[in-house]
Legacy VTK file of the C-alpha trace (Angstrom):
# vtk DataFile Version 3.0
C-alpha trace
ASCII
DATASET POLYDATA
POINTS 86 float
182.578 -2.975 40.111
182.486 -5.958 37.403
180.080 -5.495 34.737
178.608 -9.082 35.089
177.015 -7.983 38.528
173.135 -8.277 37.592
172.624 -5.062 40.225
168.819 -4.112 40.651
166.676 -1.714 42.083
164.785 -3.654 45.265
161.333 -3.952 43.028
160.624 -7.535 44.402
158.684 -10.214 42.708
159.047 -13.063 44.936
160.155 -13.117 48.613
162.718 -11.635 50.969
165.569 -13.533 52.511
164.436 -11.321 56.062
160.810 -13.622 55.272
162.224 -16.970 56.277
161.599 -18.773 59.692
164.806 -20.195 61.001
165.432 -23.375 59.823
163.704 -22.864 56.812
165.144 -23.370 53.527
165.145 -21.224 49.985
166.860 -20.461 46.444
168.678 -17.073 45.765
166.873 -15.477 43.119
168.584 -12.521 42.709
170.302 -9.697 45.041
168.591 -6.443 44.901
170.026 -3.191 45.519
173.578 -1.408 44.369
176.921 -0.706 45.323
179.169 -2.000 47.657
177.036 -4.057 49.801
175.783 -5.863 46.955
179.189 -6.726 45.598
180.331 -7.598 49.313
177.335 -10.085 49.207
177.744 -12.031 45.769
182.031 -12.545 47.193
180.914 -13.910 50.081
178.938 -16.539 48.056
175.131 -15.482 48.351
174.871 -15.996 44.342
171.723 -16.840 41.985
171.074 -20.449 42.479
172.562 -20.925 46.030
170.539 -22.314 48.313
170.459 -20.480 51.945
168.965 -21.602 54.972
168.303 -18.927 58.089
169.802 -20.526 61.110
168.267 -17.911 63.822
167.494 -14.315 64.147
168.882 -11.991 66.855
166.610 -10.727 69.261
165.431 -6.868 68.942
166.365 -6.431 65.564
170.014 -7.390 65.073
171.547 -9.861 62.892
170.400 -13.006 60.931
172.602 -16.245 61.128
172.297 -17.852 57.343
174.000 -21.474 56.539
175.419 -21.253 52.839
177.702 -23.682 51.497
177.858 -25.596 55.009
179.194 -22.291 56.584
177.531 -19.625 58.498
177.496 -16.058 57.774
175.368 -12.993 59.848
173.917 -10.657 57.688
172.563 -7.173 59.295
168.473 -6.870 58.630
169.204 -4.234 56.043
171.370 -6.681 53.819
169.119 -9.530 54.455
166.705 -7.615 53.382
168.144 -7.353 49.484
168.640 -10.938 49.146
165.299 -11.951 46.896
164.313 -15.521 47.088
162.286 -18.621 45.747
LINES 1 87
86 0 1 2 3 4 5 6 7 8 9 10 11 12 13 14 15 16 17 18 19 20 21 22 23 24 25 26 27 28 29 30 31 32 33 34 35 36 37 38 39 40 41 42 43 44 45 46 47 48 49 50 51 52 53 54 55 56 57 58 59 60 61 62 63 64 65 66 67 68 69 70 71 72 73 74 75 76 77 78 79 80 81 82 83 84 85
C-alpha cells in the first residue's frame, strides 16, 4: 500500500456517504477505515474533493448506486459506510 494513502480509523466528524437521500449531492472528505477496501476505493476514484451523488439504494439492505465523475459505481453498505462526507 502507497504511503500517501491518508488511511483512518472510522472516528467521524462530519457525515456518512450511507446518510445521503438519492439524488442528493456531497464532497468526499476523507475515506475512513484500512486496508484493501480503502485502497480499492481511492483507484476507483472516490478521492478527497470529489463530489458524489447517491443515485438509489437497493431494497433490504444491498447496494448503493453512486454517480462520480459522470459514471456509476455500487458500493456494498459496509464500504459506503467509510466514505466521510461534507
Amino acid at each position: 500500500m502507497s504511503a500517501a494513502l491518508q488511511i483512518t480509523q472510522p472516528n467521524f466528524i462530519g457525515r456518512k456517504l450511507s446518510d445521503l437521500k438519492p439524488g442528493e449531492t456531497a464532497k468526499i472528505c476523507r475515506l475512513c477505515g484500512k486496508g484493501r477496501t480503502v485502497q480499492r476505493l481511492y483507484e476507483m476514484g472516490l478521492l478527497e474533493g470529489n463530489e458524489i451523488e447517491v443515485v438509489r439504494y437497493a431494497p433490504f439492505g444491498g447496494p448503493v448506486e453512486i454517480c462520480v465523475f459522470d459514471y456509476h459505481l455500487s458500493l456494498r453498505r459496509n464500504e459506503a459506510d467509510l466514505v466521510e462526507i461534507q
